[in-house]
C-alpha positions as CSV (number, residue, x, y, z in Angstrom):
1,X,5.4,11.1,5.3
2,X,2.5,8.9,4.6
3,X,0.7,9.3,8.4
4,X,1.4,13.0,7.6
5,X,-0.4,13.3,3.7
6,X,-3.4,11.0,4.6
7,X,-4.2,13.7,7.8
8,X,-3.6,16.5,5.7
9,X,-5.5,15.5,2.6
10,X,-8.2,13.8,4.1
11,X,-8.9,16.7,5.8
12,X,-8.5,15.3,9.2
13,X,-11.2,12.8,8.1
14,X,-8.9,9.4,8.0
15,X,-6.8,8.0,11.2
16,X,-3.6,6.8,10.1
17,X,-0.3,5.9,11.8
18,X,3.0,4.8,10.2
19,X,5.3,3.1,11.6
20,X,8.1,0.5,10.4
21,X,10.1,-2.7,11.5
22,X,13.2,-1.0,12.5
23,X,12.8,2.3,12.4
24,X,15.4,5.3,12.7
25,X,16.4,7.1,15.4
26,X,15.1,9.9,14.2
27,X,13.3,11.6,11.4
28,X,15.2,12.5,8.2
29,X,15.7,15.9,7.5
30,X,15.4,15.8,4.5
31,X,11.9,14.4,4.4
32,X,10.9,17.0,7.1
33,X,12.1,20.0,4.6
34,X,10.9,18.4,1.6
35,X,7.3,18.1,4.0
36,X,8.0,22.0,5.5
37,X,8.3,23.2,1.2
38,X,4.9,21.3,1.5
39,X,3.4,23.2,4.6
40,X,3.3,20.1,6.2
41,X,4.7,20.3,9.4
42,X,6.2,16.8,11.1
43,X,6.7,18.6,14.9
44,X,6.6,16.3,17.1
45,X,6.5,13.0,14.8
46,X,9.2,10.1,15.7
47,X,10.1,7.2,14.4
48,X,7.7,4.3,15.3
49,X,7.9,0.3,15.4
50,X,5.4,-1.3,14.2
51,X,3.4,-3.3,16.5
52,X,0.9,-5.8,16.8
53,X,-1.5,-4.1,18.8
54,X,-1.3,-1.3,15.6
55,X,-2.0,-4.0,12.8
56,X,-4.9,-4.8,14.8
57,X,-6.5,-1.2,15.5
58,X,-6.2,-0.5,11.3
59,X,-9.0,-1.3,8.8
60,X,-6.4,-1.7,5.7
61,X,-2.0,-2.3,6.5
62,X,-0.2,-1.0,3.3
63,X,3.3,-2.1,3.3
64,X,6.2,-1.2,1.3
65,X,9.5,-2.9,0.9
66,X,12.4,-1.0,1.6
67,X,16.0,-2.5,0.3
C-alpha cells in the first residue's frame, strides 16, 4: 500500500519500494480491494523481503512495527 500511494500521489515524481522482514505469500485481498475502491491498481505487486542492498539504494527507511 505505501509503495503504491507515494507513486500515485507524487505523481510518479518519488521512487519508493516496500518491502518487509517476512513477508506474505501473497498480497491481501483485502488491501488490493480497499486499493481498487481507490483506483489504485496493485497488478503485478508481490510481497517483498527487505534487503540490504534496498536500505542502501533509499534516501529515508520508514519503518513500522507490526505485532
Amino acid at each position: 500500500m505505501a509503495e503504491a500511494f507515494v507513486r500515485v500521489l507524487s505523481n510518479g515524481r518519488v521512487e519508493s519500494i516496500s518491502a518487509g522482514t517476512l513477508p506474505g505469500g501473497a498480497l491481501n485481498r483485502v488491501v488490493v480491494e480497499a486499493m481498487r475502491e481507490r483506483g489504485i491498481s496493485l497488478a503485478g505487486q508481490e510481497p517483498k523481503i527487505l534487503t540490504q542492498e534496498m536500505a542502501d539504494w533509499a534516501d529515508r527507511v520508514y519503518t513500522m512495527g507490526c505485532a
